[in-house]
C-alpha positions as CSV (number, residue, x, y, z in Angstrom):
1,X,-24.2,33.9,79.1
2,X,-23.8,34.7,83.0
3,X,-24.0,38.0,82.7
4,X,-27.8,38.0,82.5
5,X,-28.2,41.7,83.4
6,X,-27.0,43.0,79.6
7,X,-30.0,40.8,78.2
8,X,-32.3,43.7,78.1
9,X,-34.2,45.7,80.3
10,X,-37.9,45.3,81.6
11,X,-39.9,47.9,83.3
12,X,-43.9,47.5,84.2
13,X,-44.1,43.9,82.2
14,X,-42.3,45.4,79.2
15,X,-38.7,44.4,77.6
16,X,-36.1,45.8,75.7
17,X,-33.7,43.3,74.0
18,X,-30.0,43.9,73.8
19,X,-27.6,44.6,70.9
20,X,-24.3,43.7,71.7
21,X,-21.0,46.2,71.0
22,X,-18.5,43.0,70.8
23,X,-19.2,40.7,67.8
24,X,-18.2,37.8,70.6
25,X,-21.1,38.3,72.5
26,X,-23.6,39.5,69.6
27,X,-25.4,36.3,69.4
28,X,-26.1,37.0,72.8
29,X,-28.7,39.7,72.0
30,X,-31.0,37.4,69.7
31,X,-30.9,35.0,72.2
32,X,-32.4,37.3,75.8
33,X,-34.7,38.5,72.9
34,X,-36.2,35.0,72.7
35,X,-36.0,34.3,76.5
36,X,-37.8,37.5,76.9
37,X,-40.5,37.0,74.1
38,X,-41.1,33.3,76.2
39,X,-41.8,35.0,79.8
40,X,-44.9,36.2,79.0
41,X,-44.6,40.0,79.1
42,X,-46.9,42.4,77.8
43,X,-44.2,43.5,75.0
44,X,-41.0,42.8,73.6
45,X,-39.0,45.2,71.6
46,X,-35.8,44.0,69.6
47,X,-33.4,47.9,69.9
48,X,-32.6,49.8,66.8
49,X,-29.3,50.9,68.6
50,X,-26.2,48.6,70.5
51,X,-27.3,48.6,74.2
52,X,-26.3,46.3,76.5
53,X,-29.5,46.0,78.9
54,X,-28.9,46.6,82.9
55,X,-25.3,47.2,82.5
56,X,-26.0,50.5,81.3
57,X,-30.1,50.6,82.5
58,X,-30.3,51.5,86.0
59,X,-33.8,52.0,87.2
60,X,-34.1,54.4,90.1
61,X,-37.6,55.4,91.2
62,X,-39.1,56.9,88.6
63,X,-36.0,57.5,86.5
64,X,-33.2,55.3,83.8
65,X,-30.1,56.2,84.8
66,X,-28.4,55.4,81.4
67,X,-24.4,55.2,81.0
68,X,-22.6,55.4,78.3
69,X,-18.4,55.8,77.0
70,X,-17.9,52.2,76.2
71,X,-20.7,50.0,75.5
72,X,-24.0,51.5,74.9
73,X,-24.8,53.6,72.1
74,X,-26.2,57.3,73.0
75,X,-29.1,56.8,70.9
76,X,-30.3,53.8,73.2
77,X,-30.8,56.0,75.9
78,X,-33.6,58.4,73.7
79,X,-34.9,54.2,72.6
80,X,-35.7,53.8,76.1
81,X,-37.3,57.2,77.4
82,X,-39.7,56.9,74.1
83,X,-40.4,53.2,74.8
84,X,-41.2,53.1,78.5
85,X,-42.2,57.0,78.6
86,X,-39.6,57.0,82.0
87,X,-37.5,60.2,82.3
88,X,-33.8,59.1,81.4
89,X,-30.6,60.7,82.6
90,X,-27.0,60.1,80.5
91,X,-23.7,60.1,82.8
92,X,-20.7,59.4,80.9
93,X,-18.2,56.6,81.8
94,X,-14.8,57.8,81.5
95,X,-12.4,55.3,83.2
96,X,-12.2,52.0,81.1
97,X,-12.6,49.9,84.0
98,X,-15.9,50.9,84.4
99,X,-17.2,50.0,81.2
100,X,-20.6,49.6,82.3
101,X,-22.5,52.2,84.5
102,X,-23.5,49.0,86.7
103,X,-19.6,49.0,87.4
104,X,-19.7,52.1,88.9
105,X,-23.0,53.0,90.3
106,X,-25.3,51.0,92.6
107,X,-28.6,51.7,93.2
108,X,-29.7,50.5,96.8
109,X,-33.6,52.3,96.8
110,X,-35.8,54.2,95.5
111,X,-33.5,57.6,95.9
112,X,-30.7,56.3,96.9
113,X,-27.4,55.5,95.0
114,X,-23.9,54.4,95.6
115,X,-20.9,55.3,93.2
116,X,-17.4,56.0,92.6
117,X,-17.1,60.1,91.2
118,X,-13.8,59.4,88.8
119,X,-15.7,57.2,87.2
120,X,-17.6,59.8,85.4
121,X,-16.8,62.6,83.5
122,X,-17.1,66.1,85.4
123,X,-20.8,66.9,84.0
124,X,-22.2,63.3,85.0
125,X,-21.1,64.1,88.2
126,X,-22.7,67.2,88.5
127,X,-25.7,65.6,87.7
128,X,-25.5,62.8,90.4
129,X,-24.5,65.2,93.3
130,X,-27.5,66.9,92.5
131,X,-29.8,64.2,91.9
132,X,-28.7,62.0,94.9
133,X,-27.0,64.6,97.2
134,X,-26.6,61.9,100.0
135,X,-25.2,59.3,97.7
136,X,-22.6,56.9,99.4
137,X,-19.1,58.0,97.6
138,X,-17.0,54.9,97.3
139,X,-13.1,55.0,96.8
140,X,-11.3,53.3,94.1
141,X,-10.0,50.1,96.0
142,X,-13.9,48.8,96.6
143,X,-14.7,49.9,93.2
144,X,-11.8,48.4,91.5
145,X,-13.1,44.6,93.1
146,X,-16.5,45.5,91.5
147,X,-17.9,46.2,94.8
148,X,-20.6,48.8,93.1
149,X,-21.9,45.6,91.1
150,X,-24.3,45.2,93.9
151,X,-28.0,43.9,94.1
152,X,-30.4,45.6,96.7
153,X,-33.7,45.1,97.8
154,X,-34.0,48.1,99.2
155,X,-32.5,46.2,103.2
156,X,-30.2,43.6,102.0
157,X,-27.4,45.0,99.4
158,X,-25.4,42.0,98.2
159,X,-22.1,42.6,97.2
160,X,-18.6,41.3,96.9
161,X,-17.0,40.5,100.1
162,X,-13.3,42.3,99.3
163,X,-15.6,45.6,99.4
164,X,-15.5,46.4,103.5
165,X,-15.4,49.4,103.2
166,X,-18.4,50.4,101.3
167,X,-20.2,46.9,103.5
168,X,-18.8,49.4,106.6
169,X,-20.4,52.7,104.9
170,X,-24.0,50.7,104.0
171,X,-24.0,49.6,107.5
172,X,-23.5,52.9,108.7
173,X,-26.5,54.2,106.4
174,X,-28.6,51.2,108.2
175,X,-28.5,48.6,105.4
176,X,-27.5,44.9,105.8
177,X,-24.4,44.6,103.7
178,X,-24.1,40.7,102.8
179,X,-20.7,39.9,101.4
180,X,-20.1,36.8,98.9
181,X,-17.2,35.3,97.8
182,X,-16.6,36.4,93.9
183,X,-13.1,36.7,93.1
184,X,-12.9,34.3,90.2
185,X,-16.2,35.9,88.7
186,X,-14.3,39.0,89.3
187,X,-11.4,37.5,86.7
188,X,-14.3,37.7,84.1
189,X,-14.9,41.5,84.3
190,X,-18.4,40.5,86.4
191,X,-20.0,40.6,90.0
192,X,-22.9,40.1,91.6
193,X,-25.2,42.6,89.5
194,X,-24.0,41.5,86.5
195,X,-25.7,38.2,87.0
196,X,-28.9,39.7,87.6
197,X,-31.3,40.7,85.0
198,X,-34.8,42.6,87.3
199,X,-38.2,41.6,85.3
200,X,-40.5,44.3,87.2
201,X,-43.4,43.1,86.1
């Protein structure tokens, strides 16, 4: 259970539990569901549909950007605007090495996201070049090593260290890039988002 970020998704003190597309990790979902209903949030919802929490659940101001193509159900994405009354946007993974929209997308502030375009199908990436016109474009190679699995705080962006060129292009933007060392978490399909589940409380 490293990958904490598909445990659910918690916005203003309330969750969302995960359901799990692969009957290996489905146990998985009963179990954040419990961690969650323990941390003393104002709710706790168990999903009608399969969503796999911040893998696809990218919270971007004042809007979900919601993936889908491989993992989460559509219908999860309609769970979480009705739940948490937050506008939320679907973009369509396409390329099965992105399998989670936190494979392909980073968001490093309020309204402003990093992401790699053929990840997406032609209409998803409509939508993000009009929603985040400046968005940092990244190219395959630093996308490939998971570089887009990223954790910000809005300054600091940390990401793997085989992704220099997007660490160059967030330097250039005036973040602090800081590079760790994840290669063999990188043989388990994971980085340094997928370890991180955000309770905003």
């Amino acid at each position: 259970m490293v990958f904490a970020a598909n445990g659910g998704l918690v916005i203003e003190g309330q969750g969302l539990g995960a359901r799990f597309t692969h009957t290996e990790r489905r146990a998985e979902g009963p179990a954040y569901l419990r961690w969650l209903e323990a941390a003393g949030l104002k709710t706790v919802t168990e999903p009608v549909h399969v969503n796999e929490g911040e893998g696809d659940f990218l919270v971007v101001g004042d809007l979900v950007l919601a993936g889908t193509g491989f993992r989460t159900d559509p219908g999860a994405h309609g769970e979480v605007q009705e739940l948490f009354g937050i506008p939320v946007v679907s973009l369509q993974l396409v390329d099965p090495r992105f399998y989670h929209l936190d494979t392909a997308l980073a968001v490093l502030g309020d309204h402003d996201v990093a992401y790699f375009p053929e990840a997406f199908s032609p209409g998803s990436r409509g939508v993000l070049q009009r929603l985040f016109p400046d968005a940092i474009l990244t190219g395959e190679e630093d996308a490939t090593v998971l570089g887009l699995n990223a954790v910000s705080d809005g300054r600091h962006v940390v990401l793997p260290a085989a992704a220099r060129d997007l660490a160059a292009q967030l330097r250039e933007r005036g973040y602090e890039p800081v590079g760790v060392e994840l290669s063999e978490l990188l043989k388990a399909g994971g980085s340094v988002k997928c370890c991180t589940l955000e309770i905003r409380s």
